[in-house]
C-alpha positions in Angstrom: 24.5 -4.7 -16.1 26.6 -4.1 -19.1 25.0 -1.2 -21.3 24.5 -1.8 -25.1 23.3 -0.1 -28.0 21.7 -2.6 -30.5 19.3 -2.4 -33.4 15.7 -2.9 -33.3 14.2 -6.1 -33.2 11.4 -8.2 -33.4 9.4 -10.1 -31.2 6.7 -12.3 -29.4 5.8 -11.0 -25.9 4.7 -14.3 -23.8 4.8 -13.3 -20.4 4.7 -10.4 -17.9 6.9 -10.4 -14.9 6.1 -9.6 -11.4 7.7 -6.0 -12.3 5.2 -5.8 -15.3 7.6 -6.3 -17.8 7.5 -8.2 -21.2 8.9 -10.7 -21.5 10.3 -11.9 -25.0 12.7 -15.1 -25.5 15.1 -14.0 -28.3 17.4 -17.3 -29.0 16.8 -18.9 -25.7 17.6 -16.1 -24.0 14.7 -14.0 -21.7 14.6 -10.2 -22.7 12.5 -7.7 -20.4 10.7 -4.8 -22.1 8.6 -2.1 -20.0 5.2 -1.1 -21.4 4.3 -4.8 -23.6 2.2 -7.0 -23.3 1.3 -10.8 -23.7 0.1 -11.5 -26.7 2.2 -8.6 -28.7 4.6 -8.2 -31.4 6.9 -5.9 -31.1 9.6 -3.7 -32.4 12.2 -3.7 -29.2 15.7 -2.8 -28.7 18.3 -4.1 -26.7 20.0 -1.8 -24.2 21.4 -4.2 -21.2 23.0 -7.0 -20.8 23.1 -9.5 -18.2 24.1 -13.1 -18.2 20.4 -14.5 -17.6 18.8 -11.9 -19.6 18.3 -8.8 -21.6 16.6 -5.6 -21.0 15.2 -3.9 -23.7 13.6 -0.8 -24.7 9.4 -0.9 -26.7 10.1 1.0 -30.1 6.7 0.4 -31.4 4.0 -2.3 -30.9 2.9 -3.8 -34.2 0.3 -6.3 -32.5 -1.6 -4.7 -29.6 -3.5 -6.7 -26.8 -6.6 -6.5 -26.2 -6.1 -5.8 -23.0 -3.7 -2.8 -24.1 -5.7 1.0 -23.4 -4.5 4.0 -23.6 -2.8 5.8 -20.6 -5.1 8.5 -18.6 -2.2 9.9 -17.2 0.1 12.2 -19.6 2.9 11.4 -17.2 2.8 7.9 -17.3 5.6 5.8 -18.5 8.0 8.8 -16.9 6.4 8.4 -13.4 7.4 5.4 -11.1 4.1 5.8 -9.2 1.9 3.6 -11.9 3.4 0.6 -14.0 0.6 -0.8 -15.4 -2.1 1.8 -17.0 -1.3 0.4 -20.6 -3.9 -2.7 -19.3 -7.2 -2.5 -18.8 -8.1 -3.0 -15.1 -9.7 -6.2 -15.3 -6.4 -7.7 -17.0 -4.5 -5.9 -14.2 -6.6 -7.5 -11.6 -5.6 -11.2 -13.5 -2.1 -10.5 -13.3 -2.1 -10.0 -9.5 -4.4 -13.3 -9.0 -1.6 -15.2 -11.0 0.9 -13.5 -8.9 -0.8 -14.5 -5.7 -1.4 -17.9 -6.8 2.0 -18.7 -8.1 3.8 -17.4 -5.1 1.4 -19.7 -2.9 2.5 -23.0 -5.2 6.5 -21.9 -5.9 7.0 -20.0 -2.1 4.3 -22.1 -0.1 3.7 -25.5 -1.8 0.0 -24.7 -0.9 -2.8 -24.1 -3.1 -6.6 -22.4 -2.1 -9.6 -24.7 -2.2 -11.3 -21.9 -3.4 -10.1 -18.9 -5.4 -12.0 -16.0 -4.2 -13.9 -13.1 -6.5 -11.3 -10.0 -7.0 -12.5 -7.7 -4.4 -12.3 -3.9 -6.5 -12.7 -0.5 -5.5 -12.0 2.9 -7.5 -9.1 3.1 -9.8 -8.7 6.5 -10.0 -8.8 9.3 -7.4 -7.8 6.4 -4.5 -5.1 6.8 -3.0 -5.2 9.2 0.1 -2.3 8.0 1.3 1.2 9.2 -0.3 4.7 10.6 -0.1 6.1 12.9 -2.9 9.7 13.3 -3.2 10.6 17.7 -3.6 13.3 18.9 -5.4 14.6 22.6 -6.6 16.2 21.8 -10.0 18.2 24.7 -10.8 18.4 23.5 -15.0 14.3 23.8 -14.6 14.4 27.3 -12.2 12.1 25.4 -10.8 11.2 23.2 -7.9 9.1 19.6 -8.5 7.0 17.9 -6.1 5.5 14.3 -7.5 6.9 10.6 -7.0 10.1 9.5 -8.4 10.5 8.8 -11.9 10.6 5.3 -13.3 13.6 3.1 -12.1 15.4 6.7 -11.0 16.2 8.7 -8.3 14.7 12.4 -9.9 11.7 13.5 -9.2 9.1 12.9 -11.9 7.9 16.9 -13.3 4.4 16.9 -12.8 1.6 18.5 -13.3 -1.2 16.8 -11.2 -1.7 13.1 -10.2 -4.6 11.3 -11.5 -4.6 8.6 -8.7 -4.1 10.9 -6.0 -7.4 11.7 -3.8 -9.2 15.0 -4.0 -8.2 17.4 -3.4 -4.7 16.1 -3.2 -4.8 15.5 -7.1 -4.6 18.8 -8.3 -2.1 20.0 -5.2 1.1 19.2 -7.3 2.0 22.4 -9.0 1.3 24.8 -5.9 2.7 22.6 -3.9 5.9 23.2 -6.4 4.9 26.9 -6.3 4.4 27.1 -2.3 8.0 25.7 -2.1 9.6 27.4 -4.6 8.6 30.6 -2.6 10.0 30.1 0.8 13.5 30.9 1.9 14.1 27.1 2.7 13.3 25.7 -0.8 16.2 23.6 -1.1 15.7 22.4 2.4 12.1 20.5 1.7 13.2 17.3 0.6 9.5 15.4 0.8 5.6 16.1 1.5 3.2 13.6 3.0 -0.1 13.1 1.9 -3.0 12.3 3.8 -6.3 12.6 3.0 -9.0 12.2 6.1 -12.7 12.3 5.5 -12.6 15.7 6.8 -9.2 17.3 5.6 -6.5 16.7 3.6 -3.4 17.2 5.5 0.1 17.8 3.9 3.5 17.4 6.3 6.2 19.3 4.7 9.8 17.8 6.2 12.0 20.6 6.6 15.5 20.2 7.1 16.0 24.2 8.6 13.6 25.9 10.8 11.1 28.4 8.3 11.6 32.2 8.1 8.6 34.3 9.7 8.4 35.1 6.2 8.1 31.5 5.4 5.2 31.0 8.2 3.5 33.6 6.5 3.3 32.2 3.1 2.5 28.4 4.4 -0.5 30.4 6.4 -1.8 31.8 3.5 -1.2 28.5 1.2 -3.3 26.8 4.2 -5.7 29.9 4.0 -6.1 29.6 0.1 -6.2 25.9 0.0 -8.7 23.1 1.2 -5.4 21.5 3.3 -4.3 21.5 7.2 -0.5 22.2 6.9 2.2 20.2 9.3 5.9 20.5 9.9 8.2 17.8 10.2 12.1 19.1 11.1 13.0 15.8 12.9 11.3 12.1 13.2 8.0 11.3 13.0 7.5 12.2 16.5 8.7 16.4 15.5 5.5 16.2 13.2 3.5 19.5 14.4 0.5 21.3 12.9 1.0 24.9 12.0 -1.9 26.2 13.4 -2.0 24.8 17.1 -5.1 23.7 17.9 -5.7 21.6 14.4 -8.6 19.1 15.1 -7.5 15.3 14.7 -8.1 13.6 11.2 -10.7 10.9 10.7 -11.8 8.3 9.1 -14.9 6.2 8.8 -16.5 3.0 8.6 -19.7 3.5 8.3 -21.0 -0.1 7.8 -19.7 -0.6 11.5 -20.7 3.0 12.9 -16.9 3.5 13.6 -15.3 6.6 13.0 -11.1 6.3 13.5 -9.0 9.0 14.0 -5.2 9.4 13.2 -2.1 11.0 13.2 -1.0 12.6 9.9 1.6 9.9 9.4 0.3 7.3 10.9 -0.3 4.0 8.7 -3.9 3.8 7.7 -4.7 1.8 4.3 -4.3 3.9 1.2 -7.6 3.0 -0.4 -10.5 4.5 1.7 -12.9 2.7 -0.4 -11.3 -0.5 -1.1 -10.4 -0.8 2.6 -14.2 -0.8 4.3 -14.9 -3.4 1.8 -11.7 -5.2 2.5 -12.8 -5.3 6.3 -16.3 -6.1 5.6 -14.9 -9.0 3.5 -12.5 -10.1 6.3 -15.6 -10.2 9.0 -17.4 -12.2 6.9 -14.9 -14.9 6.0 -14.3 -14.8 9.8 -17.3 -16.6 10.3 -18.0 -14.7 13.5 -20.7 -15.9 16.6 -21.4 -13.4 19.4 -19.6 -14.9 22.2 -16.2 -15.2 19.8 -13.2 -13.8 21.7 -10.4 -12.4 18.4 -6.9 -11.4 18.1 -6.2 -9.2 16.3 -2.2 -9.4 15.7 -1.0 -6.5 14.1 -3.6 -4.2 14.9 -2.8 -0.7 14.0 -5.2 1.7 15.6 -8.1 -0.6 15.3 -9.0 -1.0 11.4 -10.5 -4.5 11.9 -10.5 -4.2 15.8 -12.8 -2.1 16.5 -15.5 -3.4 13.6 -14.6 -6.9 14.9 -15.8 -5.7 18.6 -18.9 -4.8 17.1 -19.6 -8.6 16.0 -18.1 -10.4 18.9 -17.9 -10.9 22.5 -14.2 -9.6 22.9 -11.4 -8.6 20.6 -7.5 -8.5 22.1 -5.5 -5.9 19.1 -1.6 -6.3 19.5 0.4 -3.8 17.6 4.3 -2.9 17.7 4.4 0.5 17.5 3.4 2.0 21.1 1.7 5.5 19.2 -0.4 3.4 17.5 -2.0 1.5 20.6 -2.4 4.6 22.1 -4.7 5.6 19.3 -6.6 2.9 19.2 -7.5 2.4 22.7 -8.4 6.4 22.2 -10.5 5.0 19.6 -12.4 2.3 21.4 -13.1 4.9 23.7 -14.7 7.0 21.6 -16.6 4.5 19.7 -18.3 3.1 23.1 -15.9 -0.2 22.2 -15.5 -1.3 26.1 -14.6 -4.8 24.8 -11.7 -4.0 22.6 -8.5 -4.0 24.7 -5.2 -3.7 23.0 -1.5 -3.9 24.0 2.0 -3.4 22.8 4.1 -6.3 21.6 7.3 -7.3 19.3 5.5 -9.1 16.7 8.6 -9.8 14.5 10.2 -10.9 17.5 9.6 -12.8 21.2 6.2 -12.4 22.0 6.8 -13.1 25.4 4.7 -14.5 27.9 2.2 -11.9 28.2 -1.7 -12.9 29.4 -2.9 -12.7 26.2 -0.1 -14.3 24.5 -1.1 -17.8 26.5 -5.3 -17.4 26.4 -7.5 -18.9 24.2 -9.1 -17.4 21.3 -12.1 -18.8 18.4 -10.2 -16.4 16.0 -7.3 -14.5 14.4 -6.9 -11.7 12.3 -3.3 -11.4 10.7 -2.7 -8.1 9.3 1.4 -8.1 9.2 3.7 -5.4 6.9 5.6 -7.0 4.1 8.4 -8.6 6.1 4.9 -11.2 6.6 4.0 -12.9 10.4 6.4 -15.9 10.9 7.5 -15.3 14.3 4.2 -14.8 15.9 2.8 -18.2 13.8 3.5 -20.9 16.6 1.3 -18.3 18.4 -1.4 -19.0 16.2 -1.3 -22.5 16.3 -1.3 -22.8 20.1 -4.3 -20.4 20.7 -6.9 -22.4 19.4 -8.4 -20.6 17.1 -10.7 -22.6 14.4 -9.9 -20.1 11.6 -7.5 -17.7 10.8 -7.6 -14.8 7.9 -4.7 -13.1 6.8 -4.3 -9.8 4.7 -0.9 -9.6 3.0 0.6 -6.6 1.2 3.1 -9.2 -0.2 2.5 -12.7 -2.0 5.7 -13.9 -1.5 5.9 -13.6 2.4 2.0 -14.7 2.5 3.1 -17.7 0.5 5.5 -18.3 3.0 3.4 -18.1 5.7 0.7 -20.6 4.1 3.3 -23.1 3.8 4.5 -22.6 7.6 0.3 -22.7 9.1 -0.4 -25.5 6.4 2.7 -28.3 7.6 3.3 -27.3 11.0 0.3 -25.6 12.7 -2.4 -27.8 11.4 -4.0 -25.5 9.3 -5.5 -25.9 5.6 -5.9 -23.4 3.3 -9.2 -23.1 3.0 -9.5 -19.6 0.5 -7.6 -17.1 -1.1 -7.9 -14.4 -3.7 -6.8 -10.2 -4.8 -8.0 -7.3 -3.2 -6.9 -3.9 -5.7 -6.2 -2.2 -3.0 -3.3 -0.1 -5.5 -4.9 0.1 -9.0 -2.7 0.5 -11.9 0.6 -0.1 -9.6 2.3 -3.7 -9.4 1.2 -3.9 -5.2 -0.5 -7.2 -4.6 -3.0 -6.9 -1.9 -4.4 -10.5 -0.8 -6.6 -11.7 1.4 -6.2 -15.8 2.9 -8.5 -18.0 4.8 -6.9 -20.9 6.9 -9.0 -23.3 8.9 -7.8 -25.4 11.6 
């Protein structure tokens, strides 16, 4: 991009893009322009140039939107973690269903035969899951801990985090101070967040082994905080609590009478709330009978599974990442779940030949990571199964996906629709019904 300096303008905002930019057309030419809206005039200024576009800067809105609200968040715009707290969340939650559904038409050549209701949850105080980039920043004499700032490398100074669970929320500035304090401050380049049902634990990557002096201050931080302190001085699998002995975090479901437990960093959804109503959803569009056998394709450490086995005759959970099976068959056996069985697989690669790669089943449950499910999809469409739902965490892979089960697996796409399963950000959570 070739960086200009030109003088204000004025102009029509008529779209947003996928990024949550405005989008103005100055003599046939598209310009992009953080913070507007459609519907606006504005005062923007040019500041890059590319051959297919512009990208500009907002100087001052003379029309507002409707949908336009004020920010909660003093730190937004600066922040990278929110994009879109300028629009009301029912304007926000529009935007992703005309995301969804033009990826599904442009990506898929597939449309829904129904567009389901927006499936909401909290929009603030949400997210238990996070990671915060940690910086000492000698200009500052100081160090900050928070997400990066908008379309930059630095860490974002703040000062708390509005969409951040309790007590995680109000963790950011003696998080800053607890660093700044140890002997290794310069060495704690991130902190992970996650927030159980019981705990809120925080894994602190350190690139050089803590002083006893340091040990002593994280033990009183732990001591004068509601938080369960981990180390991380290598991979995920160097992750160890500082107080041996810390109990296992947990989660529940309590419309299914399942409690889950986890690993610190283990992938669990970000939005507690948002995510027993998402499963809920799922069962029900599942159209589940007792004597169903499921696969569950992507299984984690038995989100859906273990729910699903409390519906259903059997439920086979196939999941990548061996740690994660090991959790959840710890799981089923906690939660009396005799008839959820689960195994490791390559998802995103050969299946293989495995027993319950060849079986039969009445349903699947798709829950893949962005990259989407294609290789396991002539799976799908050899097992049987009557009906299929997917939950995406991107529309463009989903989209993809639709298009594949629609015009070679024999599938129609029956439903789809939004879950806000990451308020105020761009993220598109969706949810997709396919019936044979």
């Amino acid at each position: 991009m070739k960086r200009i300096s030109a003088a204000p303008e004025e102009a029509d905002i008529v779209d947003l893009s996928h990024e949550a930019r405005g989008v103005a057309r100055l003599a046939g030419k598209a310009v992009f322009v953080p913070d507007a809206l459609p519907g606006e005039r504005i005062v923007l200024r040019r500041v890059g140039r590319r051959r297919n576009y512009d990208e500009a800067v907002l100087e001052q809105v003379l029309s507002p939107s409707p949908d336009r609200v004020t920010a909660a968040c003093p730190h937004f715009g600066v922040c990278g973690g929110c994009a879109l707290q300028h629009l009301a969340p029912a304007a926000q939650l529009a935007f992703k269903q005309t995301q969804l559904l033009e990826n599904l038409v442009r990506l898929g050549s597939v449309e829904p035969e129904r567009v389901l209701e927006p499936l909401t949850g909290p929009v603030w105080g949400y997210r238990r899951r996070a990671r915060l980039g940690v910086k000492y920043v000698p200009r500052k004499g100081r160090v900050l801990v928070g997400f990066r700032e908008r379309s930059s490398p630095f860490v974002a100074d703040l000062h708390d985090c509005r969409v951040l669970a309790p007590p995680a929320d109000q963790l950011i500035e003696p998080l800053a101070a607890l660093v700044a304090s140890l002997s290794i401050a310069t060495r704690v380049p991130q902190v992970e967040v996650a927030v159980a049902d019981d705990a809120c634990a925080l894994v602190l990557r350190v690139l050089d082994a803590p002083t006893a002096a340091d040990l002593e201050q994280l033990r009183r931080f732990e001591a004068d905080h509601p938080v369960r302190l981990y180390l991380q001085p290598g991979g995920a699998g160097t992750v160890a609590p500082l107080r041996p002995g810390t109990p296992a975090l947990h989660y529940s479901l309590a419309a299914f009478g399942i409690r889950l437990e986890f690993e610190p960093t283990d992938f669990i959804q970000v939005n507690g709330a948002l995510n027993e109503a998402m499963v809920i959803r799922a069962l029900e569009l599942l159209g589940l009978e007792p004597d169903h056998a499921v696969l569950d394709l992507f299984c984690g450490l038995g989100n859906f599974s273990l729910p699903l086995a409390t519906r259903v005759r059997e439920v086979i959970g196939v999941e990548g990442d061996a740690a994660l099976v090991g959790r959840a068959r710890s799981n089923a056996t906690r939660n009396l779940r005799a008839n959820a069985a689960f195994h490791v697989a390559d998802l995103c690669g050969d299946a293989g030949d495995e027993p319950w790669s060849t079986r039969r089943f009445d349903r699947v449950l798709l829950d893949p990571p962005r990259v989407g499910a294609r290789e396991v999809l002539p799976l799908v469409g050899r097992c049987g199964a009557g009906r299929v739902v997917y939950i995406s965490c991107h529309p463009g892979s989903l989209a993809r996906d639709a298009g594949i089960l629609v015009r070679e697996h024999g599938f129609r796409l029956a439903a789809a629709g939004v879950m806000d399963m990451f308020p105020h950000t761009t993220h598109v959570e969706a949810i997709a019904v396919f019936d044979r």
